[in-house]
C-alpha positions as CSV (number, residue, x, y, z in Angstrom):
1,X,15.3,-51.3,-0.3
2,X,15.8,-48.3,-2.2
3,X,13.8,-46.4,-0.3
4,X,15.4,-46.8,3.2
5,X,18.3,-44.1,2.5
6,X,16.0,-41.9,1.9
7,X,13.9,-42.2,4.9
8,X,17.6,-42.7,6.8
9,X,17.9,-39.0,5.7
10,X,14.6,-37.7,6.3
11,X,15.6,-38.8,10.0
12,X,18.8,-37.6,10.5
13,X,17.2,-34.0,8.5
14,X,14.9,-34.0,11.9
15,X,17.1,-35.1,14.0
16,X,19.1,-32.1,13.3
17,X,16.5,-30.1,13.3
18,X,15.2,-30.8,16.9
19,X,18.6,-29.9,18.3
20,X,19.1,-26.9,19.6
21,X,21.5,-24.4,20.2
22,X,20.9,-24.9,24.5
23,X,19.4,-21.9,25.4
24,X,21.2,-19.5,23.0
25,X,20.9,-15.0,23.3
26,X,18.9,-13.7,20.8
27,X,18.8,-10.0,19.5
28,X,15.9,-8.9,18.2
29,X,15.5,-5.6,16.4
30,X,11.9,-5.2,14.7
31,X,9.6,-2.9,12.5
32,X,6.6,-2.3,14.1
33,X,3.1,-2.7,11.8
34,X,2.5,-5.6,9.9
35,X,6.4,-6.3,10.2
36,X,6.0,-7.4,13.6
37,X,3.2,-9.3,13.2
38,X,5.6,-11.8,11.8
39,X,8.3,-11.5,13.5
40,X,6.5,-12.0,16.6
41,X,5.5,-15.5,15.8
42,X,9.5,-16.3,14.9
43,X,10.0,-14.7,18.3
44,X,7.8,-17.2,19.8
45,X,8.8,-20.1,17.9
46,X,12.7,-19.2,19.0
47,X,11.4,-18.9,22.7
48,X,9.6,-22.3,22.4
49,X,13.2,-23.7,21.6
50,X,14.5,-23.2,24.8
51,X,16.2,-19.2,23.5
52,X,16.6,-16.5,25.9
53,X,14.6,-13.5,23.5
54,X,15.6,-10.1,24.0
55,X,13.7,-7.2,22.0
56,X,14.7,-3.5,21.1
57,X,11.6,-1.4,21.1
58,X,11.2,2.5,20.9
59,X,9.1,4.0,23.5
60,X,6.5,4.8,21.0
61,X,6.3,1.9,19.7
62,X,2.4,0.7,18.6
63,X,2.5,-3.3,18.2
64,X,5.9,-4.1,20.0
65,X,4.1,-4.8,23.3
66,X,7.0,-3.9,26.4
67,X,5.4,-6.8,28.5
68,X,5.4,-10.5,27.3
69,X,6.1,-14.2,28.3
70,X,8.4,-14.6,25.3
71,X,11.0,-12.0,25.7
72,X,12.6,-9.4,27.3
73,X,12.1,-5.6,26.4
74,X,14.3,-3.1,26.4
75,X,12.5,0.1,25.4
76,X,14.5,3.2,23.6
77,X,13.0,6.6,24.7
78,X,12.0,8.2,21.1
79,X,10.5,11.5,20.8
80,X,9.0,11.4,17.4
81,X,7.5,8.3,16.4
82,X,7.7,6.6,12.9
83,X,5.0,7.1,10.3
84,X,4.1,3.4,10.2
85,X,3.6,3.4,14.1
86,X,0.5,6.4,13.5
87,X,-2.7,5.2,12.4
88,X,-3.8,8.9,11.6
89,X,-0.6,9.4,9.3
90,X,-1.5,6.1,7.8
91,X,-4.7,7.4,7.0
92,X,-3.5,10.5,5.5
93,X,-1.0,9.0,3.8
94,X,-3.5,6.5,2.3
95,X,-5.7,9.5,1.0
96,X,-3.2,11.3,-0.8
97,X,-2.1,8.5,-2.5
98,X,-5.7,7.9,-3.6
99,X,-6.0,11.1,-4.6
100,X,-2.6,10.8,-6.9
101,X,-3.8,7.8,-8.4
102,X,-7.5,9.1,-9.6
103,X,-5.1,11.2,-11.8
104,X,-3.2,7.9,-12.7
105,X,-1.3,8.3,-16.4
106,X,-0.8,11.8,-16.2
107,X,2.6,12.2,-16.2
108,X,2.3,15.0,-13.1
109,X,0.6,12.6,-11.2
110,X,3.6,10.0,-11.7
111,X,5.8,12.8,-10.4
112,X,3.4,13.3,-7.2
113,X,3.4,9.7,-6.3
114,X,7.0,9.3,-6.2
115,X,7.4,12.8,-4.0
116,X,4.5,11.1,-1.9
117,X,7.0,8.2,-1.5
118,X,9.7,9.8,-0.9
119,X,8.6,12.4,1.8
120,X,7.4,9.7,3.9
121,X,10.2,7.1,3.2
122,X,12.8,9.5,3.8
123,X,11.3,11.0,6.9
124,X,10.9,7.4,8.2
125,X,14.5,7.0,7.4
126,X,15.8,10.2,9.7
127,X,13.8,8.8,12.7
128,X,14.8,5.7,12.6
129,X,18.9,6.7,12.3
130,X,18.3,9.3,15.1
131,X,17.2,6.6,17.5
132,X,20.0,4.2,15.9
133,X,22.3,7.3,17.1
134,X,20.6,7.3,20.4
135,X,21.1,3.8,21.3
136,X,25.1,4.3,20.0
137,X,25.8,7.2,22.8
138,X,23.9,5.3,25.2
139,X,27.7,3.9,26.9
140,X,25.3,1.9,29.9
141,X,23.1,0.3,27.3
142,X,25.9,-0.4,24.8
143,X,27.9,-2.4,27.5
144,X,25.1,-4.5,28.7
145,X,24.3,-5.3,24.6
146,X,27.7,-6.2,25.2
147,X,28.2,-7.9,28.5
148,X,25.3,-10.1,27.3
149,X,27.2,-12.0,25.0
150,X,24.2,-12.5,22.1
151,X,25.0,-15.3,19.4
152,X,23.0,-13.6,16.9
153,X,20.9,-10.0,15.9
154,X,17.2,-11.4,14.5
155,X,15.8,-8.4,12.4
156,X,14.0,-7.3,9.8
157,X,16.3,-4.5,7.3
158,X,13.4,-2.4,5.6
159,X,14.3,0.2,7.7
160,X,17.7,-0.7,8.6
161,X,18.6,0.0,12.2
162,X,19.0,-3.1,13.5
163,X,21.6,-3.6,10.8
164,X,23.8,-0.7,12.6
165,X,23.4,-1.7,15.8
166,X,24.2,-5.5,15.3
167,X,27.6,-4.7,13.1
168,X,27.9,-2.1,15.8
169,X,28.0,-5.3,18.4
170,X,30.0,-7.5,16.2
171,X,27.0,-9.8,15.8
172,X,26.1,-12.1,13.1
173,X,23.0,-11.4,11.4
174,X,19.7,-13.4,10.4
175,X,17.0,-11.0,8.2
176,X,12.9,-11.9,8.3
177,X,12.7,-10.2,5.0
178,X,10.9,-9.3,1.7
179,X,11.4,-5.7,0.9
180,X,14.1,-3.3,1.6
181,X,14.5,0.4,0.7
182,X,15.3,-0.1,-2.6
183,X,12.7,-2.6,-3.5
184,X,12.8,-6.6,-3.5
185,X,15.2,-7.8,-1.5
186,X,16.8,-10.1,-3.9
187,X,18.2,-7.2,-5.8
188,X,20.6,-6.6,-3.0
189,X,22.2,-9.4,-3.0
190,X,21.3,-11.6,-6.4
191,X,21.6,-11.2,-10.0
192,X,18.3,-10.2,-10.6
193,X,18.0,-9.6,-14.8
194,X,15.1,-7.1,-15.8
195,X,14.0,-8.7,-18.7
196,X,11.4,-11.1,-16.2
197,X,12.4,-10.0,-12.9
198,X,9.7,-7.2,-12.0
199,X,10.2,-4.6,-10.2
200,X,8.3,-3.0,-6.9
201,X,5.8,-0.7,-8.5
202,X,6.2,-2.2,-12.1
203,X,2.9,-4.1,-11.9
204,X,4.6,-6.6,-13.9
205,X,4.7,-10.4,-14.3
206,X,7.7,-12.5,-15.3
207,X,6.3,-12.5,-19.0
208,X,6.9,-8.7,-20.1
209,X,6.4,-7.4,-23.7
210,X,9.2,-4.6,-24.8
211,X,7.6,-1.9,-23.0
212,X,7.1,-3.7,-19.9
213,X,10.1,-4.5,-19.4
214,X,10.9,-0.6,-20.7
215,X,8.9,0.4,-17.5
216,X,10.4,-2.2,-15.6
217,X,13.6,-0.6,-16.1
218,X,12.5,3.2,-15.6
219,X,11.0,1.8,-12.2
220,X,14.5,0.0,-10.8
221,X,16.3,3.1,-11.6
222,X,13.8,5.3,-9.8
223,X,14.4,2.7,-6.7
224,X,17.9,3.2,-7.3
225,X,17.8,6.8,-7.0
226,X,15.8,6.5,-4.0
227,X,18.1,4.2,-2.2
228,X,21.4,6.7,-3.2
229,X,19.6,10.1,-2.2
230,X,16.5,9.1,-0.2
231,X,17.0,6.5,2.0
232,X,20.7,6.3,2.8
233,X,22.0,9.5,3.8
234,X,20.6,9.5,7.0
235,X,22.9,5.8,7.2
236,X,25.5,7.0,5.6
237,X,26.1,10.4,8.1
238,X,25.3,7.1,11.2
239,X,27.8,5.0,9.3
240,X,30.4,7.5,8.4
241,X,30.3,9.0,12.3
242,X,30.8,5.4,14.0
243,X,32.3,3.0,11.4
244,X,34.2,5.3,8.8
245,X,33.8,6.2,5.4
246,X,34.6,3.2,3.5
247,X,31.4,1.6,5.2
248,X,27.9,1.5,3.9
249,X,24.3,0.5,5.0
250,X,23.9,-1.3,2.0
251,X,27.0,-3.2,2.3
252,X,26.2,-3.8,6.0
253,X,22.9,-5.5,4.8
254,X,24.9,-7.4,1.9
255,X,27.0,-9.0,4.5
256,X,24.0,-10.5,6.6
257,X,24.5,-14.4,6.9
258,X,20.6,-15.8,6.2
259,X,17.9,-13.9,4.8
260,X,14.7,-15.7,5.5
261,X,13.0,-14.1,2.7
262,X,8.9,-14.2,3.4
263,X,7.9,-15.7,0.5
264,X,8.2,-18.7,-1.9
265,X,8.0,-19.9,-5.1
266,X,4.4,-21.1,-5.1
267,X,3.3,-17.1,-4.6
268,X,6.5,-15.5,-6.3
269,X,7.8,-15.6,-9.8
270,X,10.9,-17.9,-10.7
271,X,14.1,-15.8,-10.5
272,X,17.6,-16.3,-9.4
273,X,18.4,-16.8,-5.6
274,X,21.6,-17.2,-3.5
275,X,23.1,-20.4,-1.0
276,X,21.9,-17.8,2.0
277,X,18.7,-17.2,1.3
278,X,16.1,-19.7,3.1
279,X,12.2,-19.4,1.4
280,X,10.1,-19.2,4.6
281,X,6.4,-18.2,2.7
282,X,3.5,-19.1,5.1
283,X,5.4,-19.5,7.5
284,X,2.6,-17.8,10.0
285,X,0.2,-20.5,8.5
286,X,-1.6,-22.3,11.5
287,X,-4.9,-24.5,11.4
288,X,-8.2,-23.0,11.9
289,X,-9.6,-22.5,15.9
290,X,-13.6,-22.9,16.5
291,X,-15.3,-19.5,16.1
292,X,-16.7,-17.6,18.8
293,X,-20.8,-19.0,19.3
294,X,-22.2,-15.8,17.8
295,X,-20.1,-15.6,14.9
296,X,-20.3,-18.9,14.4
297,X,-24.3,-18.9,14.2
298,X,-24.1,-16.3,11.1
299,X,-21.7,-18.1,9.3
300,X,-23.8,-21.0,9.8
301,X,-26.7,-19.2,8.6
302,X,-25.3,-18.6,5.5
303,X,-26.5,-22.2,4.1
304,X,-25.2,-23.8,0.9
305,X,-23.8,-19.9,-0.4
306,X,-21.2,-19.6,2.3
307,X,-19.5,-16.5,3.6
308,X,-17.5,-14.0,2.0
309,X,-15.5,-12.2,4.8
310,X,-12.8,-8.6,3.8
311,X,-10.7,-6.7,6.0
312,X,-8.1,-3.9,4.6
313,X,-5.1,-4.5,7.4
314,X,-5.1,-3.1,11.0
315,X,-3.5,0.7,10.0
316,X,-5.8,0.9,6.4
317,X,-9.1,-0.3,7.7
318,X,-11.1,3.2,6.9
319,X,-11.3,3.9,3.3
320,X,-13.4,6.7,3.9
321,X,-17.5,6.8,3.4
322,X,-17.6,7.2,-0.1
323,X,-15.7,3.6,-1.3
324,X,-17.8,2.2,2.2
325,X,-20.6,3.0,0.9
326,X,-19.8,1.3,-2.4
327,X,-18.4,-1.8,-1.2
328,X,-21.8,-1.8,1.2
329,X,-23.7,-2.1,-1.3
330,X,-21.9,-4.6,-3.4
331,X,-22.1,-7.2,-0.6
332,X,-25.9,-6.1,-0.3
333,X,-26.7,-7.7,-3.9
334,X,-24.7,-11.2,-3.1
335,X,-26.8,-14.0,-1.6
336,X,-23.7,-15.0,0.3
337,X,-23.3,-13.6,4.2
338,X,-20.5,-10.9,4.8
339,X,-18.2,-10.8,7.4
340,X,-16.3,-7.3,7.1
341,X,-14.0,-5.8,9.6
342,X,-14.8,-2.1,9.2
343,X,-13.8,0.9,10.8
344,X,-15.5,4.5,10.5
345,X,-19.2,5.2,10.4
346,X,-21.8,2.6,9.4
347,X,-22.5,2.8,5.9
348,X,-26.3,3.2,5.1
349,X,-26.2,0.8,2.1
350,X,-25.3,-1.8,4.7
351,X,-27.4,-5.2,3.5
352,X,-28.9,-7.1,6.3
353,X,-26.4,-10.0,4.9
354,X,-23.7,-8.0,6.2
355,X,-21.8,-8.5,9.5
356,X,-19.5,-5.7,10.7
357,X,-16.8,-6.1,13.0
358,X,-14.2,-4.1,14.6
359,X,-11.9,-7.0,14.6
360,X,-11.8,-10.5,13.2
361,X,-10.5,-13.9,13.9
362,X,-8.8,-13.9,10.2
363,X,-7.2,-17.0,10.1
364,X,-10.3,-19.1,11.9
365,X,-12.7,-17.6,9.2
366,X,-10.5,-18.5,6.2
367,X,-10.1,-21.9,8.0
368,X,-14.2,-22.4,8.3
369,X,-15.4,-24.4,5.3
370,X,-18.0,-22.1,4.4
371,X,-15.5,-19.1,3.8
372,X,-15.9,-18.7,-0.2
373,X,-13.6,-15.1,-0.7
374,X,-11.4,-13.4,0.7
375,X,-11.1,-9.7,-0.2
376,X,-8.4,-8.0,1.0
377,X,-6.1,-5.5,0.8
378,X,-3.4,-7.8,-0.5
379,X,-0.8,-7.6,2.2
380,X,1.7,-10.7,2.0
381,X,0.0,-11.8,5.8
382,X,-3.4,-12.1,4.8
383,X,-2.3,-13.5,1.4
384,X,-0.1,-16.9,2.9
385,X,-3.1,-17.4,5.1
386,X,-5.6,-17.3,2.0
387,X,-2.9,-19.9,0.5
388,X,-3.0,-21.8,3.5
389,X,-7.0,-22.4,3.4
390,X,-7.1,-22.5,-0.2
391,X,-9.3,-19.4,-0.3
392,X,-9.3,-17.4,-3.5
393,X,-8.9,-13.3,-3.1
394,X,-10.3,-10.5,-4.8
395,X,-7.8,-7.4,-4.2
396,X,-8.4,-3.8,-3.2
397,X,-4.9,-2.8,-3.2
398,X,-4.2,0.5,-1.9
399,X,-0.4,1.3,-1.1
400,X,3.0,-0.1,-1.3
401,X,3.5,-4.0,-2.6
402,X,0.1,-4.9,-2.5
403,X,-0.5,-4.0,-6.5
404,X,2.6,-6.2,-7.1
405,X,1.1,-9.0,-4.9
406,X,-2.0,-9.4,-6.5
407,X,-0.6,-9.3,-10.0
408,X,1.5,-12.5,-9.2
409,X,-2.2,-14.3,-7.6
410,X,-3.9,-12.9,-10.5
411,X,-0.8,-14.6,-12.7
412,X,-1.7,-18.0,-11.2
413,X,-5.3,-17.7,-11.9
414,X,-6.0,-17.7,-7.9
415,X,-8.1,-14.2,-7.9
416,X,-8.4,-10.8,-9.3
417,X,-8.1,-7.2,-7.9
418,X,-9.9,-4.6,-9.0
419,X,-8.8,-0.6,-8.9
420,X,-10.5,1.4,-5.6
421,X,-10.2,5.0,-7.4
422,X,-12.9,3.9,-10.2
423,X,-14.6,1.2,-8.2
424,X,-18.8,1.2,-8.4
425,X,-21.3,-1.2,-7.3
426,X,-21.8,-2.8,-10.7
427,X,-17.7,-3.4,-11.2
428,X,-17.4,-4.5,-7.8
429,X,-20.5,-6.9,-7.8
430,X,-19.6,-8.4,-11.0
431,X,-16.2,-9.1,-9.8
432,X,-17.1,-10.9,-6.8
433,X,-20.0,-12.6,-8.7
434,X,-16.9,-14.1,-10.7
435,X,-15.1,-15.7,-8.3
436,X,-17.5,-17.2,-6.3
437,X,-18.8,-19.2,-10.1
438,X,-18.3,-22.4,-9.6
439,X,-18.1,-22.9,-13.0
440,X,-14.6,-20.8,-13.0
441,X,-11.4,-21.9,-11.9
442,X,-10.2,-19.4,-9.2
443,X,-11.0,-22.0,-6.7
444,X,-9.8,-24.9,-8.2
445,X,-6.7,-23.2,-8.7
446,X,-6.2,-22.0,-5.0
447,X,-6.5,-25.1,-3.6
448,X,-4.3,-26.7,-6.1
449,X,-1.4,-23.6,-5.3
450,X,-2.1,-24.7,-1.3
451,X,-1.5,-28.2,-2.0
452,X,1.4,-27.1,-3.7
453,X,2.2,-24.5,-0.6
454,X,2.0,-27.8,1.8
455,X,3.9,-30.2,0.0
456,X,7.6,-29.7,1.5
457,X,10.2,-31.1,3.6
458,X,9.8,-29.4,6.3
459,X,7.8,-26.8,7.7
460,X,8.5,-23.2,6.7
461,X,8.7,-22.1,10.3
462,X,10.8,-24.8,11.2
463,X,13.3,-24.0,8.4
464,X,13.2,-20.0,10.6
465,X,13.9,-21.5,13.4
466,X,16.7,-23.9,12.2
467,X,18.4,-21.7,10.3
468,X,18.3,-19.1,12.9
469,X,20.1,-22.0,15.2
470,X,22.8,-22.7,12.4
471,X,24.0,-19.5,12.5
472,X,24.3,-19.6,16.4
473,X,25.9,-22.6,16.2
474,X,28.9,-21.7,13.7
475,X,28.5,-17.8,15.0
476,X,28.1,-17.2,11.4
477,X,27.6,-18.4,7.9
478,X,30.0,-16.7,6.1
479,X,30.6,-19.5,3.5
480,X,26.7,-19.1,2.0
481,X,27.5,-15.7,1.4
482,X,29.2,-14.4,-1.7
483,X,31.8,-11.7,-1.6
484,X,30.7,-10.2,-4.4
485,X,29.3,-7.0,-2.8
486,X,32.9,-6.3,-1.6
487,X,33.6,-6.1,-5.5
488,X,33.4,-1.9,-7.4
489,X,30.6,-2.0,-9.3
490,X,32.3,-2.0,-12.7
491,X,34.0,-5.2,-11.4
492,X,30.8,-6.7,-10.9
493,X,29.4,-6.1,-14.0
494,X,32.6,-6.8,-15.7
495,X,33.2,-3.8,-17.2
496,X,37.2,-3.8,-16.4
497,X,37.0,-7.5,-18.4
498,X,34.9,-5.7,-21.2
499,X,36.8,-3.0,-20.9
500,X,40.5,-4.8,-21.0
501,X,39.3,-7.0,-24.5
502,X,38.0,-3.9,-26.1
503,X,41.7,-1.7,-25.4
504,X,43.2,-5.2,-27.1
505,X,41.4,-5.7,-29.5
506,X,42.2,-2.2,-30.4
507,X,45.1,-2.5,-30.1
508,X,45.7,-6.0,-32.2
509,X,43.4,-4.1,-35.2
510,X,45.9,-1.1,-34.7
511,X,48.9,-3.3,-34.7
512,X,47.7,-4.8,-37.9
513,X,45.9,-1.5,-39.7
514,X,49.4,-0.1,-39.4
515,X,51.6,-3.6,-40.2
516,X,49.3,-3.5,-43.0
517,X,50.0,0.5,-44.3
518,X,54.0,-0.3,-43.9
519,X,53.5,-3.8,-45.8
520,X,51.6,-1.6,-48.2
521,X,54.1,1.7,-48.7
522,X,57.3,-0.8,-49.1
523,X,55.1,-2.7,-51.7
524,X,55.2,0.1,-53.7
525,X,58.4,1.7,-53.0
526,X,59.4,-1.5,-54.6
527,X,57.0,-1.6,-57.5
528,X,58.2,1.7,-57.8
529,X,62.4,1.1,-57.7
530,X,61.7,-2.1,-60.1
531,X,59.6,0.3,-62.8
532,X,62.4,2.7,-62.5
533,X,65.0,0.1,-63.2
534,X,63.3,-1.3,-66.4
535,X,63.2,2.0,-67.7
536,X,67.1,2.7,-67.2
């Protein structure tokens, strides 16, 4: 008997679910890359539900196709095209910072990486608030945004123009999130204490020793200078033009009504969270399709060793000839077949175990049960997918989050990453040699964190999806948001409190030092008058 409430609620939780809004508007504002690879499959999920989908792109625009069964486009000429939209900047990008970090612990080197950063952040930043300001003085597309009568702006704040344009259109906001411009997203809008919350770049877990959590703090405040003079001013001059002064990007993105934050707590550390944010990790996760024939007769052929497949991400495929030639000849000493999506010339070390593709079927080969490693880049995609499977990784991380991913998998004994700037055939053999033991744990352990990863309520893309309709529903969810964003910082910290008990308990010791002095003087004014009387 005790069981049937349970299930009564279970019922009436899907119930719920499987209502929609009836055909609601939907604003999307994206980031192209990687970032849209995700929000494309919320896009589609949204469109499944009966939502009419329309999507902001710039003219330049890489990923964000202009033509598609799930949405409407509306395309925003753009002269100058973000970073993250060019391969070939990608690819520079990616070789400076390699050449930074082969002088890694020098303290000029940890000077370059940050002006690295910072150039490309900030110059990402400016394009991205000149087409926000394009789209503002647009009158003819502002009034059919407005005409349209959207219940909600879908987008994702790491580069924060969608953020603009919905509070420019009054419309409530749902983020697909992880990072923003000053790091995790949590630290915008949760208490998020240093001592074993790390921070982007730290390379920390949630169990620091005193210096770690010395660096942990050195690298927040460098995030926070980045936010205050590298990121926002190009908001700021948007935000003080159109909304006034007393309005901020940051307090724009603070006021958002759901962030469905990309991860969860089976890949992320344990750290407080708020009522509005909704834990969507894996929520791309799919089951496996049959492999093309071909490919599907040289995994085959790999027999009882299996298949050990790597790709590096679409825009970081090419890590040059000298690390190809390397990681060629790594896979040449395995006795396990290679599937490796690789881009540039073919390396001459190539082993005749070893596949090359220009592109792969990622999610279909970490589905196939003969798939024994994943080496990746350590992007958060390819990562939830590896969950999904129960595959375990060995990391090549290169820019960005990806260090800071792999150091939470390596943290739950799932895989290891090894560093590209030193990396030889010997280093790199033995480390895949050491996942694929058997007699090691990395794949006991990954399927243990995906049975973990599947055992929930409901699935993570249908908590998107629901969530998204919520806030449709009550054109808003101002109640799972706190206010405390609207609070000075000195108020938020307490300071004025701190500050108020310190001034009174001055002023009580005062009031008491000089009680005290007086009690004392009169004391021996009178000692003093009683001598003198004896005496007479």
């Amino acid at each position: 008997m005790g069981s049937y409430p349970a299930l009564a609620f279970i019922l009436l939780f899907v119930a719920t679910l499987s209502s929609s809004c009836d055909g609601g508007k939907v604003l999307v504002y994206p980031i192209d890359g990687s970032h849209w690879l995700n929000m494309k499959i919320l896009v589609e999920a949204l469109h499944s539900q009966g939502h009419q989908i329309t999507v902001l792109r710039s003219s330049t625009s890489w990923y964000v196709s202009e033509v598609s069964p799930h949405y409407t486009s509306i395309t925003i000429p753009q002269e100058q095209s973000q970073h993250i939209e060019s391969q070939d900047f990608m690819t520079s990008f990616l070789k400076r910072s390699l050449e930074i970090r082969r002088n890694r612990g020098s303290l000029w080197a940890f000077f370059e990486f940050y002006e690295n950063l910072f150039n490309m952040i900030g110059d990402n930043q400016q394009v991205v608030a000149k087409l926000v300001v394009s789209i503002f003085e647009n009158k003819t597309l502002i009034k059919e945004l407005k005409e349209t009568g959207y219940d909600v702006c879908l987008t994702d704040p790491a580069f924060p123009g969608g953020v603009l344009v919905a509070h420019y259109l009054k419309l409530p906001m749902v983020f697909n999130v992880r990072w923003i411009f000053n790091g995790d997203a949590h630290f915008a809008i949760a208490p998020s204490p240093l001592s074993y919350v790390p921070q982007l770049f730290s390379d920390s877990s949630d169990k620091m020793d005193f210096f770690q959590r010395l660096k942990n703090a050195m690298y927040h405040s460098i995030l926070v200078y980045m936010l205050h003079y590298v990121s926002s001013p190009p908001y700021q001059a948007v935000c003080d033009r159109y909304f006034g002064p007393d309005v901020s990007v940051m307090s724009l993105m603070q006021g958002a009504d759901i962030w469905l934050m990309r991860v969860d707590f089976t890949f992320e550390f344990p750290r407080p969270t708020m009522p509005n944010v909704v834990y969507i990790g894996g929520f791309q996760g799919k089951p496996s399709k049959p492999l093309q024939p071909d490919l599907e007769e040289f995994i085959e052929s790999s027999g009882e060793h299996g298949v050990v497949i790597m790709t590096m991400g679409t825009l970081l495929s090419d890590l040059g000839p000298e690390i190809s030639e390397i990681i060629a000849s790594a896979f040449a000493n395995l006795p396990q077949k290679v599937v490796w999506r690789h881009l540039g010339k073919r390396p001459t070390t190539l082993g005749n175990n070893t596949l090359l593709v220009d592109w792969m079927p990622q999610n279909d080969l970490l589905g196939h049960p003969k798939t024994k490693v994943f080496v990746t880049h350590g992007g958060t995609n390819g990562i939830y997918e590896a969950i999904n499977h129960g595959v375990p990784i060995l990391g090549i991380p290169l820019i960005f989050d990806q260090f800071d991913n792999m150091v939470r998998l390596k943290s739950r004994g799932v895989g290891e990453f090894v560093e590209v700037t030193t990396l030889d055939v010997e280093s790199l053999t033995s480390a895949l040699k050491n996942i694929l033991d058997p007699e090691k744990s990395y794949k006991q352990n990954m399927l243990k964190l995906s049975q973990l990863h599947h055992d929930k309520p409901i699935k993570p893309l249908d908590s998107a999806v629901f969530w998204v309709e919520y806030v449709m529903r009550h054109k808003g969810a101002a109640h799972l948001r706190t206010e405390s964003y609207k609070m000075p910082w000195y108020t938020y910290h307490g300071f004025d409190v701190a500050a108020f008990f310190v001034t009174l308990g001055l002023m009580i010791s005062t009031i008491i030092w000089v009680s005290c002095r007086c009690l004392v003087r009169r004391l021996r004014r009178t000692k003093m008058s009683t001598s003198k009387s004896k005496k007479e």
